[in-house]
C-alpha positions as CSV (number, residue, x, y, z in Angstrom):
1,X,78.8,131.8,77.1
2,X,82.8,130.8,76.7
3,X,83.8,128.5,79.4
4,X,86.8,130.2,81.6
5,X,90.0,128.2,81.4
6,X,91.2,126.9,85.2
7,X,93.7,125.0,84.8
8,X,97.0,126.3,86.1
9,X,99.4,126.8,83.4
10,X,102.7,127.4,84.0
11,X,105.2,130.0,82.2
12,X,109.0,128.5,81.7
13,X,111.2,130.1,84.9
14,X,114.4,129.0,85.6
15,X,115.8,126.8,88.5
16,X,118.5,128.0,90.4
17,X,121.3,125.2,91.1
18,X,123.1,125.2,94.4
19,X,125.9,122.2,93.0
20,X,124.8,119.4,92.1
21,X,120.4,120.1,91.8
22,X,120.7,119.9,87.8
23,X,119.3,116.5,88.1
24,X,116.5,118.0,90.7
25,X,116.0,120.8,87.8
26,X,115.4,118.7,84.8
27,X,113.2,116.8,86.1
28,X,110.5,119.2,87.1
29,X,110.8,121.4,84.6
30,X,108.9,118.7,82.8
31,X,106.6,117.5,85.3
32,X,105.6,121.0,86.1
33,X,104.5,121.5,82.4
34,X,101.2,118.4,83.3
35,X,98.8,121.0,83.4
36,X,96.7,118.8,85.1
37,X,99.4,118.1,88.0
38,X,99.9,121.5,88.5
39,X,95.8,122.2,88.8
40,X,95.5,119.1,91.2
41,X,98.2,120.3,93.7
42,X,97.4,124.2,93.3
43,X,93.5,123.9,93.7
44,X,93.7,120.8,96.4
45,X,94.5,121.1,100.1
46,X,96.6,118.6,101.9
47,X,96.8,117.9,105.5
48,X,100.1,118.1,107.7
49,X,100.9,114.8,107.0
50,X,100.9,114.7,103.3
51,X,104.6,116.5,103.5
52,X,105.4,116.3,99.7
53,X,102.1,117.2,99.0
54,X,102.3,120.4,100.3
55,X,105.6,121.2,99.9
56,X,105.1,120.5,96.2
57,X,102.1,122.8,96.5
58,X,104.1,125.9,97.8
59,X,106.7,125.5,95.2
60,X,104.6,125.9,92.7
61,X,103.1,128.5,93.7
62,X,106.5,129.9,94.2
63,X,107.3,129.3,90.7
64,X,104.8,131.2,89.4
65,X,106.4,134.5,90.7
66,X,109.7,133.7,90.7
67,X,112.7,133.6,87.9
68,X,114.7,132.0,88.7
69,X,113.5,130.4,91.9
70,X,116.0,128.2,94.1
71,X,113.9,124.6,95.1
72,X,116.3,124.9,97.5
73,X,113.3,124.7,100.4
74,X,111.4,122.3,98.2
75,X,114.0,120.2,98.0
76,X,114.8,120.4,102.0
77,X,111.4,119.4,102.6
78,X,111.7,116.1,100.6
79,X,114.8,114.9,101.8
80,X,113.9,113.1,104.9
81,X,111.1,111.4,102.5
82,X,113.9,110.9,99.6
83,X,117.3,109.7,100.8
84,X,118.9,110.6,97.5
85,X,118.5,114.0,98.2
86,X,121.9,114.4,99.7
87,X,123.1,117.2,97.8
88,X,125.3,114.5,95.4
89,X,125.0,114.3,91.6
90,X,122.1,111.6,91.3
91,X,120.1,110.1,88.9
92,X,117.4,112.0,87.4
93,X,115.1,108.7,86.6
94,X,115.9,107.2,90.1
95,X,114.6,110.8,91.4
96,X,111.2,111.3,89.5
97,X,110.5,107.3,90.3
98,X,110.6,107.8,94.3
99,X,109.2,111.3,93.7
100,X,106.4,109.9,92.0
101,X,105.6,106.9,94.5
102,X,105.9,109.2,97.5
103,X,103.1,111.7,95.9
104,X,101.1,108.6,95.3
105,X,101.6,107.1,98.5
106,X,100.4,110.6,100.3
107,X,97.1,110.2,98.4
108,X,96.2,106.7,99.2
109,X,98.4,105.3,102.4
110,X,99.4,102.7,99.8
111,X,102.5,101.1,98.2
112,X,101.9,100.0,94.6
113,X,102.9,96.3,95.3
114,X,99.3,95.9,96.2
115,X,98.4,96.6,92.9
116,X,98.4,92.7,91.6
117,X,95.6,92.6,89.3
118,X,93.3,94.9,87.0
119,X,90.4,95.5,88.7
120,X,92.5,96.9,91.7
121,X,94.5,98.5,89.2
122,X,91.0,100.4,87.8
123,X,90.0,100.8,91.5
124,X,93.0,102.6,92.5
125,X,92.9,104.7,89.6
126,X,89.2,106.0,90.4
127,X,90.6,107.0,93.7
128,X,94.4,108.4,93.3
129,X,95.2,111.4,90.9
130,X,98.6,110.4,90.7
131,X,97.9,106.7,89.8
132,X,95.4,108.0,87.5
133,X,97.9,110.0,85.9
134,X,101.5,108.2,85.5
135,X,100.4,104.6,86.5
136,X,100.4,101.8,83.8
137,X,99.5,98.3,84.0
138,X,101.7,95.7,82.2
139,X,101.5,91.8,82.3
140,X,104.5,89.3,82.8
141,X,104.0,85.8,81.1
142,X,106.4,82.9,81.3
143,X,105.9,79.7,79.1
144,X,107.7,76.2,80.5
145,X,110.0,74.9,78.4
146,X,109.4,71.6,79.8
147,X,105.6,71.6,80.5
148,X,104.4,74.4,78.4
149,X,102.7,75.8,81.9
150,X,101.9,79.7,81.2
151,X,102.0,81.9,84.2
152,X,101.4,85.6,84.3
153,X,101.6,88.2,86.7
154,X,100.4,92.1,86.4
155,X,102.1,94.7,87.6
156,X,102.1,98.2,87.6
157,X,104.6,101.2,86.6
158,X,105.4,104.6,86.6
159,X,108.3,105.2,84.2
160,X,109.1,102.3,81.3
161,X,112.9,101.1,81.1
162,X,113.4,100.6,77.2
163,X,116.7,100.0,75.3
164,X,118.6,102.3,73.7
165,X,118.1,101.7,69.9
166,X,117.9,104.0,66.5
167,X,114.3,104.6,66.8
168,X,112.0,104.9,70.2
169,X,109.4,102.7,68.6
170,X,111.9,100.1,67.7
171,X,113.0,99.9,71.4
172,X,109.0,100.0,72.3
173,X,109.1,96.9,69.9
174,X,111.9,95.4,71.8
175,X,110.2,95.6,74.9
176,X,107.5,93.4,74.5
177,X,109.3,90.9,72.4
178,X,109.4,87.6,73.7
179,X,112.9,86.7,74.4
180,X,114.7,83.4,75.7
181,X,115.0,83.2,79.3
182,X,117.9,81.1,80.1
183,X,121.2,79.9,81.5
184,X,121.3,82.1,84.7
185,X,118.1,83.4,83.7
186,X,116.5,79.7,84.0
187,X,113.1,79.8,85.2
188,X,111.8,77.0,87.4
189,X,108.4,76.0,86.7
190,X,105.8,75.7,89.6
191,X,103.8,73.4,87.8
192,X,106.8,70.7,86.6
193,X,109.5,72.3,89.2
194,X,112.0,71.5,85.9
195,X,114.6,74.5,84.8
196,X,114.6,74.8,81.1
197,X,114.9,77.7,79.0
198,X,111.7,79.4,78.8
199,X,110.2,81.8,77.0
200,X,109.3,85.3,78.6
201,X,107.5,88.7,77.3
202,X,105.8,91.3,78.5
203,X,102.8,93.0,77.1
204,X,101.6,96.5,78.2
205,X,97.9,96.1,78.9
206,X,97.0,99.9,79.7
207,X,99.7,103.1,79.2
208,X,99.0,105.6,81.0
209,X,97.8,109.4,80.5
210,X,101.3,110.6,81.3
211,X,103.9,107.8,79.8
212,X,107.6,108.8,81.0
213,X,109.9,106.4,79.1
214,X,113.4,106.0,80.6
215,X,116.1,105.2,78.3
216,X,118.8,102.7,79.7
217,X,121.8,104.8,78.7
218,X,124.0,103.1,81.8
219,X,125.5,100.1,82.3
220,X,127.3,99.9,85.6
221,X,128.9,103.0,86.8
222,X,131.1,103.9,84.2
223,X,130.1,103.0,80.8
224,X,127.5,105.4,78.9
225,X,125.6,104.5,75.8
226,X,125.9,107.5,73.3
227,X,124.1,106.1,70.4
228,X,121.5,108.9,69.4
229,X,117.8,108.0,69.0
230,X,114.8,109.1,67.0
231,X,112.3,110.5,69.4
232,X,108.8,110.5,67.2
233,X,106.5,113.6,67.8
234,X,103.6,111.6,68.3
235,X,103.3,107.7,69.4
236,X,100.2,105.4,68.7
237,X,100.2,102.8,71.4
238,X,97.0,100.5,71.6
239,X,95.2,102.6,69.3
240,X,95.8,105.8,71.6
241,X,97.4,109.1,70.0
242,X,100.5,110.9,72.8
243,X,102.3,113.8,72.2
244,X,106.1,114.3,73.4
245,X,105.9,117.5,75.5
246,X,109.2,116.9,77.7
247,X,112.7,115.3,77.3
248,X,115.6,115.6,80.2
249,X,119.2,114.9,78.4
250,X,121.9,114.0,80.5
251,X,125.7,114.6,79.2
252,X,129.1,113.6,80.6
253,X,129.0,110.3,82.8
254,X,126.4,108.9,85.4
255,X,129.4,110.1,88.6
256,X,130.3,113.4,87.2
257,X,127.8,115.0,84.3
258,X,125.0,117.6,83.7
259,X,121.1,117.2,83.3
260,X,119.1,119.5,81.1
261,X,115.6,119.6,79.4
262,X,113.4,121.1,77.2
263,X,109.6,120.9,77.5
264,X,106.5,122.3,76.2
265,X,104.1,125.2,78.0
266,X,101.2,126.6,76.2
267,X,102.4,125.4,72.9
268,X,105.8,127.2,73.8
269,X,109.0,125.1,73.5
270,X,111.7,126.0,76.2
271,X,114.9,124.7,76.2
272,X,116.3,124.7,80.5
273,X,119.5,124.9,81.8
274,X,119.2,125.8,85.5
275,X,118.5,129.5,85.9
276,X,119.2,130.0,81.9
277,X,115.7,129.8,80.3
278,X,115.6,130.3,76.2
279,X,112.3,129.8,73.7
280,X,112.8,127.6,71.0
281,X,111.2,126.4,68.4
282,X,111.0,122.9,68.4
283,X,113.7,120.4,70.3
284,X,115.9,118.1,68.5
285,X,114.5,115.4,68.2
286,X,117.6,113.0,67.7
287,X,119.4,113.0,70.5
288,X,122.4,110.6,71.5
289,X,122.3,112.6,75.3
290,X,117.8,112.2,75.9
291,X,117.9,110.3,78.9
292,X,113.8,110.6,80.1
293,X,110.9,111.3,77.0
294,X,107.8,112.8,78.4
295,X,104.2,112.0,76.6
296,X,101.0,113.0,77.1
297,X,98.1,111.0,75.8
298,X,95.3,113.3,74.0
């Protein structure tokens, strides 16, 4: 007997955009192409004060018959939970990060500050589909200079911040890389209380099942990094296989520019521009405008 698929799959439909929503736009076209998200929120029910929860619920529902569909509602109903929402150009990584906490805080009454240490991280996970699905675990360490004292300190995260370099696993490389921490950087050391150059890395302990990597393509307000990247089909990070299924691309400059994305449905490439919807074949995959890079662990 052949198992019956459940899982709620998702066609590509447009996004209407009211003025400035192409940040909005971007983003979820790719987070509604998580099969797994859109099966949790369709097939769960949320009480009346799990706001985004629901809300997120209806417009995906909504999505499903409509093309284009305005989030116009969706978008109303987050905004006394997400202050950016002001109908101003934002940032589309600031966005998905307090979307993202505010889903997981609806699931466990929780911030992810208490998340200090493994085991609560592995607790939390058991317990919270959306930590269990874009939570990752990374450890801090800082050597003394003076004494040699290590410290380290977990900590969780959502999206990882990477540099802007040729090749996205040369600015994975660059993340972890011990560096120099000095000058206005100084560390002072518990253990000694001396400030002395130190050294400083950070190792990712656990990536999670859906790794959104944010490339830091601003600095300040005005200046814009350009330089195009290599985005690799597939990455192999502690021994596990991801697939890139999403990408948002942001042109122009962070006050006045234009967010759009292509991501994967049902092995369908789509290439989204607001309302405009097109299939494609495969995205480029050098980019100097890819902003967010959506994987999915297999």
């Amino acid at each position: 007997m052949v198992k019956r698929d459940t899982k709620v799959r998702l066609l590509g439909h447009g996004l209407k955009n009211k003025g400035n929503d192409c940040f909005f736009n971007s983003v979820m076209q790719c987070v509604l192409s998580v099969v797994d998200l859109t099966t949790f929120y369709s097939e769960n029910r949320f009480n009346d004060k799990q706001v985004a929860s629901k809300g997120f619920q209806s417009f995906i529902e909504e999505y499903k018959s409509s093309n284009p569909l305005s989030p116009e509602s969706f978008i109303t109903t987050l905004r006394p939970k997400i202050a950016l929402l002001n109908g101003k150009q934002q940032d589309s990584h600031e966005f998905l990060i307090t979307f993202i906490d505010l889903l997981f805080k609806e699931l466990t009454n929780a911030t992810r500050e208490v998340i200090n240490s493994s085991t609560e991280y592995n607790r939390i996970k058991l317990n919270n589909f959306i930590a269990d699905t874009f939570f990752g675990l990374q450890q801090t360490t800082v050597i003394c200079g003076t004494c040699l004292n290590k410290s380290t300190s977990p900590s969780i995260f959502s999206i990882l911040t990477l540099p802007v370099t040729n090749d996205l696993n040369d600015s994975i490389y660059l993340y972890s890389k011990e560096t120099l921490l000095q000058g206005q950087d100084q560390f002072k050391c518990n253990t000694c209380s001396y400030s002395k150059a130190s050294k400083h890395s950070i190792d990712v302990l656990c990536y999670p099942k859906i790794l959104v990597i944010h490339l830091m393509r601003f600095s300040g307000a005005f200046r814009k990094i350009d330089d195009p990247i290599n985005i690799p089909r597939e990455l192999t990070l502690n021994k596990e296989k991801y697939d890139v299924f999403g990408l948002t691309c942001h042109s122009g400059v962070l006050s006045s520019g234009h967010y759009v994305s292509y991501s994967k449905r049902n092995s369908v490439w789509y290439y989204f521009n607001d309302s405009s919807v097109t299939k494609i074949e495969s995205p480029p995959l050098r980019k100097s405008d890819a902003y967010l890079v959506f994987y999915e662990r297999r």
